[in-house]
LOTORDO-436075 format. One record per residue: x negated, y negated, z of N, C-alpha, C in turn; chain; residue number from 0. Coordinates in nm, 3 decimals. Each point is the difference from the previous one (the first is absolute). Layout:
// residues N
npx npy npz capx capy capz cpx cpy cpz unit pos
X Y Z X Y Z X Y Z A NUM
...
//
This chain:
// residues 75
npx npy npz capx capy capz cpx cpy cpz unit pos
1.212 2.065 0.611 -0.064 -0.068 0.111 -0.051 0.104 0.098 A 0
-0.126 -0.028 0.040 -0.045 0.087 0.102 0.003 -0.054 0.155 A 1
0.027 0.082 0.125 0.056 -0.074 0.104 -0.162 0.073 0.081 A 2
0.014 -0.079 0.130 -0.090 0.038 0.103 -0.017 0.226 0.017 A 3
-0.081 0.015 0.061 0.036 0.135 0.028 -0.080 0.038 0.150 A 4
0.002 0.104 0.122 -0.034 0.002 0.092 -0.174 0.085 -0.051 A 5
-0.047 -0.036 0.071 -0.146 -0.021 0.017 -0.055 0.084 0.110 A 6
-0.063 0.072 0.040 -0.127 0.048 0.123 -0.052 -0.123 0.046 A 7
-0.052 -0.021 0.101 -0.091 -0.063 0.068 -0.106 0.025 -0.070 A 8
-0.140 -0.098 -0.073 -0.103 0.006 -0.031 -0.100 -0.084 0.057 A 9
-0.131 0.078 -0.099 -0.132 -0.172 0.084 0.028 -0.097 -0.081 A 10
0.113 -0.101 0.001 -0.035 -0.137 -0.107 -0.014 -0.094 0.101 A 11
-0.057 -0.090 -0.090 -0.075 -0.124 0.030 0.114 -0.115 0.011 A 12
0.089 -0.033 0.117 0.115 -0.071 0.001 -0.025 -0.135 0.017 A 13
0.155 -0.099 -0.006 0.003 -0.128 -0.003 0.118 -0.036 0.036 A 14
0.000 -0.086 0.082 0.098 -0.037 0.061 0.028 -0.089 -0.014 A 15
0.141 -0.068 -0.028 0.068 -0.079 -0.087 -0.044 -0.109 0.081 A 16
-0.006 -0.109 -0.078 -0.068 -0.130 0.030 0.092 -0.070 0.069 A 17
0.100 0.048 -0.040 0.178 -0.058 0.052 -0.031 0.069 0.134 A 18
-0.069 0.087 0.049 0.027 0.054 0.165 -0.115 -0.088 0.093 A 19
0.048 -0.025 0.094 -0.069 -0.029 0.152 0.111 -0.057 0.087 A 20
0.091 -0.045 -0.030 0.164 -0.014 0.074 0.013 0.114 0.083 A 21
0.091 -0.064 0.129 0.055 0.146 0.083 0.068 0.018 -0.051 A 22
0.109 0.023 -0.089 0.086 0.005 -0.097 0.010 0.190 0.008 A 23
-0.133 0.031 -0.017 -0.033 0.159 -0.018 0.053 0.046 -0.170 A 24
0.021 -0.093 -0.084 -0.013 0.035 -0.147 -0.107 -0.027 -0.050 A 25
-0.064 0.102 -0.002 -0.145 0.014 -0.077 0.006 0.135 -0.076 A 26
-0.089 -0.043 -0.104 0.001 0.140 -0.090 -0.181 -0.013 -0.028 A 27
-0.006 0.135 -0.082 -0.143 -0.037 0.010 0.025 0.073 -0.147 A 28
-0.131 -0.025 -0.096 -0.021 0.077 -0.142 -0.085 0.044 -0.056 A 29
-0.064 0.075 -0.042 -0.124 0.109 -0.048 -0.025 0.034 -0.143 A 30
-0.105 0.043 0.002 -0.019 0.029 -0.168 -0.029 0.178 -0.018 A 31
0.082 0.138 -0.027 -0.087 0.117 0.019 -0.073 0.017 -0.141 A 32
-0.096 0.080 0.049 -0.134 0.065 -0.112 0.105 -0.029 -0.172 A 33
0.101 0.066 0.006 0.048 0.006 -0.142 0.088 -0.150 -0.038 A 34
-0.034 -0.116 0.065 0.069 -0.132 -0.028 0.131 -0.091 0.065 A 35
0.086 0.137 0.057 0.133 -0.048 0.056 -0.013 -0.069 0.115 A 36
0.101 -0.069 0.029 0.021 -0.084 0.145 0.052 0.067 0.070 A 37
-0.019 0.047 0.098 0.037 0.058 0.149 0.067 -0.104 0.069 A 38
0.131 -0.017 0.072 0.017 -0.131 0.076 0.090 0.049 0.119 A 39
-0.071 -0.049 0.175 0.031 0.074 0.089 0.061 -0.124 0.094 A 40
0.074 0.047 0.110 0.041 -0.070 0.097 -0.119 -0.018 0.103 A 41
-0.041 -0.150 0.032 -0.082 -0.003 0.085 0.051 0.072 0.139 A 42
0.068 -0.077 0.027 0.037 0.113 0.148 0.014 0.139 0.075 A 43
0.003 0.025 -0.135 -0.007 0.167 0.002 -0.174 0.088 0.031 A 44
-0.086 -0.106 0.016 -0.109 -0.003 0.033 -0.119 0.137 -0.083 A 45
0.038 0.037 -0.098 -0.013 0.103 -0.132 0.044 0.093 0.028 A 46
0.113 0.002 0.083 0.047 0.152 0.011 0.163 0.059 -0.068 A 47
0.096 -0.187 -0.065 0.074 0.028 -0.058 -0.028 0.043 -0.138 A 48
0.143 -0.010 -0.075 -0.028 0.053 -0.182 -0.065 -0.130 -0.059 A 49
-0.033 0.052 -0.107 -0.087 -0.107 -0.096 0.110 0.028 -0.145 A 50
-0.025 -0.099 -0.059 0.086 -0.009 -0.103 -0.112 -0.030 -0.133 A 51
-0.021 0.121 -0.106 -0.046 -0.079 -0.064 0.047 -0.035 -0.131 A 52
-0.083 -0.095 -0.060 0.056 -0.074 -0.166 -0.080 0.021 -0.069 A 53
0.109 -0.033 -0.122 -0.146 0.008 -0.137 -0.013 -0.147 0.007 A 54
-0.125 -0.036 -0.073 -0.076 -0.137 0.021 0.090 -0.090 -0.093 A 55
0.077 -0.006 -0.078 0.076 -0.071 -0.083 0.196 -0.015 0.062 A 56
-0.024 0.102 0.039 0.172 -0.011 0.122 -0.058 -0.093 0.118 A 57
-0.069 0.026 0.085 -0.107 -0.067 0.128 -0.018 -0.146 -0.079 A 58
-0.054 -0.022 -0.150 -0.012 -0.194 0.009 0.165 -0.004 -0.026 A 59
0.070 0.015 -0.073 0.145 -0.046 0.001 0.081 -0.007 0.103 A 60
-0.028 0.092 0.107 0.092 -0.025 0.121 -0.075 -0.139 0.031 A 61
-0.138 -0.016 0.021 -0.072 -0.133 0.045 0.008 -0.120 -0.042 A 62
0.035 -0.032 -0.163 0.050 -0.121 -0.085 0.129 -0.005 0.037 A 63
0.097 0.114 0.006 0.182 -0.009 0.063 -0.016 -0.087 0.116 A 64
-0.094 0.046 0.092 -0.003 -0.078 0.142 -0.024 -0.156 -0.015 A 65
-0.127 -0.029 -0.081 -0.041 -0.127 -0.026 0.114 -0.083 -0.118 A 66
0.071 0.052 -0.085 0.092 -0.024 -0.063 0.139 -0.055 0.112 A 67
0.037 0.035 0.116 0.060 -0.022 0.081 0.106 0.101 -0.009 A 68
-0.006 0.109 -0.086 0.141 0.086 0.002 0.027 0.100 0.104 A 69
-0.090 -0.042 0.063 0.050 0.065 0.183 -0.015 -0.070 0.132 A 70
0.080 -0.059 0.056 0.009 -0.101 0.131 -0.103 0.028 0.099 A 71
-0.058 -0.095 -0.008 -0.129 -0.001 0.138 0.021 -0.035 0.101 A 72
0.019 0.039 0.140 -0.012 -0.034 0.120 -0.150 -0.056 0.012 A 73
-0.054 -0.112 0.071 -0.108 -0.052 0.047 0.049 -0.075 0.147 A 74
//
C-alpha cells in the first residue's frame, strides 16, 4: 500500500470540497499535478500549509471508504 507523502507548494488548479462552506472551518481542497497525483491541502492554511500527495488509485479508495460509510461523518 502506498500512503500520502509531503509535497512543495505548486501552481495547481484546486477544488474545494463541495462538503465546505460551513463555519465549521473543515475544508480541504484537491488538485491534479502535471504527472497525475492528487495534492490535498488544508483550506485554512490559506496555501501556505503541507500538501499531502496521492497516487490516483489510493486518492479514489480513501473516497469510496468515505462514501462506503467506513469513517464517521460529522455534518
Amino acid at each position: 500500500m502506498q500512503y500520502g507523502t509531503a509535497l512543495d507548494q505548486g501552481g495547481f488548479d484546486w477544488r474545494k470540497s463541495s462538503f465546505s462552506g460551513g463555519q465549521n472551518g473543515n475544508c480541504i481542497e484537491v488538485g491534479r499535478t502535471p504527472a497525475g497525483t492528487i495534492p490535498v491541502r488544508d483550506t485554512k492554511q490559506h496555501g501556505c500549509g503541507p500538501i499531502l500527495e496521492f497516487a490516483p488509485a489510493v486518492f479514489r479508495d480513501f473516497v469510496n471508504a468515505i462514501k462506503a460509510g467506513e469513517f464517521p461523518v460529522q455534518r
